[in-house]
C-alpha positions in Angstrom: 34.6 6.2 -3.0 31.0 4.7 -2.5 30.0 5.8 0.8 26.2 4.7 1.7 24.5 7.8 1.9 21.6 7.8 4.9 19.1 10.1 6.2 18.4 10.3 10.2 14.6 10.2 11.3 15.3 13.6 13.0 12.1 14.6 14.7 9.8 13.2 12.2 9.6 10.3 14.6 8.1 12.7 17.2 4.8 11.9 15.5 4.1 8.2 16.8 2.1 7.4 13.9 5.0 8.7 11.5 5.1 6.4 8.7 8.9 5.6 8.0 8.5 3.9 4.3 6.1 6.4 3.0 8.1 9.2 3.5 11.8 8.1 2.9 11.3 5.6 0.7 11.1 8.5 -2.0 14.8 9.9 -1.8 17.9 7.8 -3.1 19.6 6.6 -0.4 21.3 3.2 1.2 19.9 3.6 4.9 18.3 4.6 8.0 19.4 6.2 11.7 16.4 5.9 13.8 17.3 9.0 16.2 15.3 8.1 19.7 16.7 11.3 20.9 14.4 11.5 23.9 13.4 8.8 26.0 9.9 9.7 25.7 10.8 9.0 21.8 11.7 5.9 22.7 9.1 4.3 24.9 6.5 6.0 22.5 8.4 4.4 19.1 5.8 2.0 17.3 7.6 0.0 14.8 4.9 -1.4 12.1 5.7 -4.4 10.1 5.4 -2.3 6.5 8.0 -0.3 8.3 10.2 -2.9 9.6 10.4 -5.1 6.6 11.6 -1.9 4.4 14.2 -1.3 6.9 15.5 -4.7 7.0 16.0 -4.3 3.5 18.0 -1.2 3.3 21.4 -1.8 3.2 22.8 -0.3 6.6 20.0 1.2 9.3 21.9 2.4 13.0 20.0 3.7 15.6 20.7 6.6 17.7 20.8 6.6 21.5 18.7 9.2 23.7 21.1 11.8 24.0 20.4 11.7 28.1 20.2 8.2 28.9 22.3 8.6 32.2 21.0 12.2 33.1 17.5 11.8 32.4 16.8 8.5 33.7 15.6 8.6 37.5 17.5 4.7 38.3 20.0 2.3 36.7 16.3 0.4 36.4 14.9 2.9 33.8 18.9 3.3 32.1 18.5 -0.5 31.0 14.4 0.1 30.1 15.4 2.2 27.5 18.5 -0.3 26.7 16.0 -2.8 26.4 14.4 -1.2 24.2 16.8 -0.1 22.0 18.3 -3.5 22.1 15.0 -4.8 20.8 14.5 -2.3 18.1 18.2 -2.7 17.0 17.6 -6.8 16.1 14.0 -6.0 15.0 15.3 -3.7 12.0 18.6 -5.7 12.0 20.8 -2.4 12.9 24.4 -2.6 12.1 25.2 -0.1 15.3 23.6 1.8 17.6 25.3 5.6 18.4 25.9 6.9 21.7 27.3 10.1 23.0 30.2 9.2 25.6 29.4 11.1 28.3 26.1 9.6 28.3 27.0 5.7 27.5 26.1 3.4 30.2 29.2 1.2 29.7 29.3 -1.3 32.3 24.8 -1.8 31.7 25.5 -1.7 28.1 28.1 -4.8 28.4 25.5 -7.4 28.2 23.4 -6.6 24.9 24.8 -8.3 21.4 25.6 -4.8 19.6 28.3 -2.8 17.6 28.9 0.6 19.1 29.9 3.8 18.4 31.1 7.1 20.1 30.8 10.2 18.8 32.7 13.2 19.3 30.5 15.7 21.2 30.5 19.7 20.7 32.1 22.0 23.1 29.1 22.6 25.2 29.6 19.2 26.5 33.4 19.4 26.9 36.0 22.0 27.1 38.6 19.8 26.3 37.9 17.4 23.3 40.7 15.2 24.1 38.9 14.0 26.8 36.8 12.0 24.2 39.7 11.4 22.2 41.2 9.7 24.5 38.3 7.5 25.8 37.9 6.6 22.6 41.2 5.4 21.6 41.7 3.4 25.2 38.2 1.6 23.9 36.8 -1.1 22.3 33.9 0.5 20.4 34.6 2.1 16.8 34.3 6.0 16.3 31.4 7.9 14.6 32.8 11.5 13.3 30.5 14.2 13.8 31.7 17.2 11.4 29.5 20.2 12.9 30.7 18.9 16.8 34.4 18.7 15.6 34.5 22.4 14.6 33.4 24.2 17.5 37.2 23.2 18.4 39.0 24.8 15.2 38.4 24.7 11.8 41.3 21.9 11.6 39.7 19.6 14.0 37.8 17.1 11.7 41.6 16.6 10.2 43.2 16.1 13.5 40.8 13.6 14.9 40.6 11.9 11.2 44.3 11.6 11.9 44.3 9.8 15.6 40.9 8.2 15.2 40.9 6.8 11.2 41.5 3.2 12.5 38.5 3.3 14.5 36.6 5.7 12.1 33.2 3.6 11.1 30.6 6.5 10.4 30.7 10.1 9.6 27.2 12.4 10.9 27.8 14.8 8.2 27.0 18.4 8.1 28.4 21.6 8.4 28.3 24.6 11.2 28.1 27.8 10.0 27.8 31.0 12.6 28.4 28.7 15.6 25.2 27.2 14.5 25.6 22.9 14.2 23.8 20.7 11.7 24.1 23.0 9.1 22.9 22.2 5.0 26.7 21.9 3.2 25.0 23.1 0.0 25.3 26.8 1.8 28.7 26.1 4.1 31.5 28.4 3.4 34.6 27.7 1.6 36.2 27.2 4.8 34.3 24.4 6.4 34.0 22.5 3.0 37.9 23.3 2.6 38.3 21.0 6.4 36.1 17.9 5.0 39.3 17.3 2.1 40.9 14.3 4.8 37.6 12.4 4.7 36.7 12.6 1.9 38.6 9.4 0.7 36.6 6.9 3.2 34.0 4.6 2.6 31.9 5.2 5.8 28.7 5.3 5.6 27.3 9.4 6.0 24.1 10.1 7.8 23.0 13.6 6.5 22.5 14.7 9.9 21.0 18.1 9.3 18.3 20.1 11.3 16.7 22.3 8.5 16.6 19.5 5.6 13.2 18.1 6.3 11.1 21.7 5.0 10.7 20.0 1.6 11.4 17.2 -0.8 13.4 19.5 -2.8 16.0 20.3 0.0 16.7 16.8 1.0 17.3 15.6 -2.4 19.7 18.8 -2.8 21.6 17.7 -0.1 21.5 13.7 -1.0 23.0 14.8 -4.6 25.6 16.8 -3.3 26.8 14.0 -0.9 27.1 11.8 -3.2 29.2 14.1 -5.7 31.2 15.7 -2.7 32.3 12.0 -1.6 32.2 10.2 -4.7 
């Protein structure tokens, strides 16, 4: 398959004078998620035009909601602030989807913007049971973004299982592996095992965001992990 192969911002975007362009425009790959994990992240985000034209030439660019829109926010008035803003950001950079994690979605707020969604499966810190995100995901509208590190925490089957229930809804894949109960894990060092549990996906043609913590030490590492992607899926 051809799956677009992107990178995620990660915390580089913790710096708010972080050039986006400079520093990924040197690896070889399709696209972009702008992670505004924090709100803070998000209020402080200042999108140049170098930047945004780049973006708006890649081929796919989501974006990535704060991971505690609903928790975080003191009102419903700050929940759709930093809506607003992501709603802005997502037509400035012409995003085709914006992530959210389901337990912190603002659904009925989030009705009124012009946007594709997705839900991602969460980890089991967030719930015991990962049916209960199964479910809410199947009984919805909004298309389904696998998350391979989360899926594990619930057995070492799990990404099969939900590619099995969810592959009609399946639109992106965060990919990375977990290794010692650790999440967002390099796959170039993932054991047997795990890379043994990505075989059902590996026939899509999702886009992959390389969503993984550690890559960002050096130039080296990231390419690494880009070249192995695209031989592993392709």
């Amino acid at each position: 398959m051809n799956n677009l192969i992107s990178l995620p911002t990660g915390r580089t975007l913790e710096n708010p004078n972080f050039e986006i362009k400079k520093y990924f425009s040197k690896f070889d790959l399709d696209g972009i998620e702008l992670t505004m994990l924090k709100k803070e992240r998000l209020y402080n985000f200042k999108l140049n035009k170098e930047d945004k034209l780049w973006l708006k030439d890649l081929d796919y660019v989501s974006l990535h909601a704060p991971n505690h829109i609903i928790s975080e926010a003191k009102d419903k008035k700050e929940q759709i602030k930093q809506l607003d803003l992501l709603c802005d950001l997502y037509n400035k950079v012409d995003a085709k989807t914006i992530v959210f994690h389901p337990h912190q979605f603002p659904e009925i707020l989030a009705k009124k913007y012009d946007w594709k969604i997705f839900l991602e499966n969460m980890s089991f810190k967030n719930y015991l049971d990962n049916n209960v995100v199964i479910n809410g995901i199947l009984k919805s509208k909004y298309s389904f973004c696998l998350d391979t590190a989360h899926a594990t925490d619930f057995g070492i089957k799990e990404i099969e299982r939900l590619y099995n229930l969810l592959e009609h809804k399946l639109s992106q894949i965060h990919l990375s592996s977990q290794i010692k109960k650790v999440h967002h894990c390099s796959l170039t060092i993932a054991p047997k095992i795990f890379m043994n549990s990505l075989k059902p996906i590996l026939k899509t043609n999702v886009p992959l965001v390389l969503e993984i913590d550690d890559m960002w030490k050096n130039k080296a590492s990231v390419n690494k992990e880009i070249k192995y992607a695209k031989e592993l899926f392709n």
